[in-house]
C-alpha positions as CSV (number, residue, x, y, z in Angstrom):
1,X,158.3,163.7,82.2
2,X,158.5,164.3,85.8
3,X,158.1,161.2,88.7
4,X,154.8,163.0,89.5
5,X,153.5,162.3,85.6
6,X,154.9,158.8,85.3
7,X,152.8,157.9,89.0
8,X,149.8,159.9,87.9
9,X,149.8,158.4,84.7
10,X,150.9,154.6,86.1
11,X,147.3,155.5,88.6
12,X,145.0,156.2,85.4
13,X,146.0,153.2,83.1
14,X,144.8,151.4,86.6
15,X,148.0,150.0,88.4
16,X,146.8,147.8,91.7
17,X,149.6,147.8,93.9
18,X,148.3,144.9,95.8
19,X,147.6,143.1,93.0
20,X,149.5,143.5,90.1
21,X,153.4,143.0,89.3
22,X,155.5,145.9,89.2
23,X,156.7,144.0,85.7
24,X,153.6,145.1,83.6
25,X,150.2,142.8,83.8
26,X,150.0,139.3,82.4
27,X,149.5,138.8,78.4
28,X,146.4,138.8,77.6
29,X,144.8,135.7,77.1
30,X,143.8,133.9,73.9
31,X,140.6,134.8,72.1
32,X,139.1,138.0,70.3
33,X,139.4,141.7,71.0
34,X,137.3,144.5,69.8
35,X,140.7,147.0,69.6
36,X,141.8,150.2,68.0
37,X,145.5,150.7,65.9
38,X,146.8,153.0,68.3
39,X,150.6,152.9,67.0
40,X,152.5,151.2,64.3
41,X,156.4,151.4,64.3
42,X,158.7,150.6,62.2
43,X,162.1,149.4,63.9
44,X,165.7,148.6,63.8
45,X,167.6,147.2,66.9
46,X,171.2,147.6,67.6
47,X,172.0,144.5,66.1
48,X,170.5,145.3,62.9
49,X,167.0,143.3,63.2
50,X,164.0,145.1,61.5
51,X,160.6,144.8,62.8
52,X,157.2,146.9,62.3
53,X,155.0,147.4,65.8
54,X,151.9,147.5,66.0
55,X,150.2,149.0,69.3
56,X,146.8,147.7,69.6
57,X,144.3,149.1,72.3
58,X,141.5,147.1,73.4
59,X,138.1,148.8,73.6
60,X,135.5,146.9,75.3
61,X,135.2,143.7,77.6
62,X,136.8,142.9,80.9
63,X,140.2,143.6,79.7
64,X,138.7,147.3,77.8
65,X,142.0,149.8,78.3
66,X,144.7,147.3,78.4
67,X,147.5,147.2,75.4
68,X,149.1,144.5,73.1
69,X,151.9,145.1,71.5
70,X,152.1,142.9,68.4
71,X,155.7,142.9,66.0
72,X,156.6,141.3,62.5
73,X,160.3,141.3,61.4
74,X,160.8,142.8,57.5
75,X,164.0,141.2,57.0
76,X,163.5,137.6,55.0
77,X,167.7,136.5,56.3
78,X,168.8,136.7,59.1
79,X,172.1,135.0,60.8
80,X,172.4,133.4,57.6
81,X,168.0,131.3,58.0
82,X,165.9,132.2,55.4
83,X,162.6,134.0,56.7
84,X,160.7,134.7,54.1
85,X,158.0,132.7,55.3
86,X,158.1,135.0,58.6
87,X,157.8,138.4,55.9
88,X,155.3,136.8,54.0
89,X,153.4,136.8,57.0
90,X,154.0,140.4,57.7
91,X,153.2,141.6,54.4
92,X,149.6,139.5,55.2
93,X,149.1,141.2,58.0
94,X,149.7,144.6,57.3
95,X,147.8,144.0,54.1
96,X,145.0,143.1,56.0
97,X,145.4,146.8,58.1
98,X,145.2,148.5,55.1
99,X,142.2,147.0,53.3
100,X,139.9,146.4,56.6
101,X,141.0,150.5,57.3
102,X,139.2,150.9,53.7
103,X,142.6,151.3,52.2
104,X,144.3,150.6,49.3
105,X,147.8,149.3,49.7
106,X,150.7,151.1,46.8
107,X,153.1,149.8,45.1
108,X,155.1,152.5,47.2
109,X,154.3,150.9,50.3
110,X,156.4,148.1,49.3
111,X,159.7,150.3,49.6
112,X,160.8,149.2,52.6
113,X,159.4,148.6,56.7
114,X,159.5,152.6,57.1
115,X,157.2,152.7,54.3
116,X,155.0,149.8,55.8
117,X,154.6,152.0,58.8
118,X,154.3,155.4,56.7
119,X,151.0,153.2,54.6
120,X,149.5,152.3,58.2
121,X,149.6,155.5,59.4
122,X,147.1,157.2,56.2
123,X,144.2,155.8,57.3
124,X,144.8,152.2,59.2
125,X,146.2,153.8,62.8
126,X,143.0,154.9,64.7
127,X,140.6,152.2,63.3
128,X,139.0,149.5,65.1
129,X,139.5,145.8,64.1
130,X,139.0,142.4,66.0
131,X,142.2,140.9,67.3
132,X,142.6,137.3,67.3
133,X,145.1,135.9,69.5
134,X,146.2,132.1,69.4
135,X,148.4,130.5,71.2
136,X,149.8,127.2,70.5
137,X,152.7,125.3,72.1
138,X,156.1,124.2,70.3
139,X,159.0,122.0,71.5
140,X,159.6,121.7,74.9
141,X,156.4,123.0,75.7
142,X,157.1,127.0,75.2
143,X,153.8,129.1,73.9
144,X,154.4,131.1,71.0
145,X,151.1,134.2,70.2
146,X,149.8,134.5,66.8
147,X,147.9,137.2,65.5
148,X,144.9,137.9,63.2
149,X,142.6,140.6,62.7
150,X,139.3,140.8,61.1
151,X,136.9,143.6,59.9
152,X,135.2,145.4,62.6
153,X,132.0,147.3,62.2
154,X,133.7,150.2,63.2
155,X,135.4,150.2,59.5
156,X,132.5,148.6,57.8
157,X,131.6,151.2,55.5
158,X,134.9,153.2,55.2
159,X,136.5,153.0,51.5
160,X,139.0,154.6,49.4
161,X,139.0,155.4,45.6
162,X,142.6,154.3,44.6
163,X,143.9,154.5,40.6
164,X,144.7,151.0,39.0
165,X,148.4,152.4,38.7
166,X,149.0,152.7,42.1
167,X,147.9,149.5,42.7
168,X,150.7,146.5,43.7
169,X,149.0,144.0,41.9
């Protein structure tokens, strides 16, 4: 991509150089979005940490064009902590994806994070849910974001016919 593209492009997602930082605006703020699954990624840093991305767009309201980027890690150890509570928490969110999508999750989905993203991508990237974001302060005062989604109307009336085999559960 040439400079030209990156400023053009930098222009139409509706950079203010007098007013905004050159670091990306400000988080949004706590509350509820009207948003479409735009991406969902499945990664795994240099150091070996796995995490599945979810790139949400918002589509209405004073903040309508602006991106979250939401992530949940798939590995339940790390550095020797147990985090299952942290993939238990991923597995309920991207659960949630697939059945407000009107999808069915598999017992192949389960595989591993690259299947996570592989599931999203059937029918939950390019629907519209409501974003929750809550933030609540820990020790020392720092603010940790958590995340929610619910149905939108968007997805109301989509549904899937899945077999009883395929089924997790």
């Amino acid at each position: 991509m040439s400079l030209l593209s990156i400023a053009k492009k930098i222009k139409e997602d509706g950079f203010d150089p007098r007013k905004d930082s050159v670091n990306g605006p400000a988080a949004l703020p706590a509350g509820d979005y009207t948003v479409v699954l735009k991406r969902v990624q499945f990664n795994i840093a240099p150091s070996g940490w796995e995490s599945l991305g979810f790139t949400f767009e918002v589509r209405e309201g004073e903040f309508n064009g602006r991106t979250e980027y939401v992530s949940f890690g798939t590995l339940s150890e790390w550095n020797g902590k147990d985090l299952s509570w942290s993939v238990e928490r991923t597995i309920k969110f991207f659960t949630k994806a697939i059945e407000l999508a009107g999808d069915k999750v598999m017992k192949n989905d389960f595989e591993d994070g690259r299947a996570l993203a592989d599931a999203l991508e059937r029918k939950a990237v390019g629907s519209y849910f409501t974003l929750k974001i809550l933030e609540t302060k820990g020790k020392e005062d720092k603010v940790y974001r958590n995340y929610d989604i619910e149905e939108n109307a968007e997805n109301a009336m989509n549904t899937v016919v899945v077999e009883e085999d395929d089924l997790p559960f």
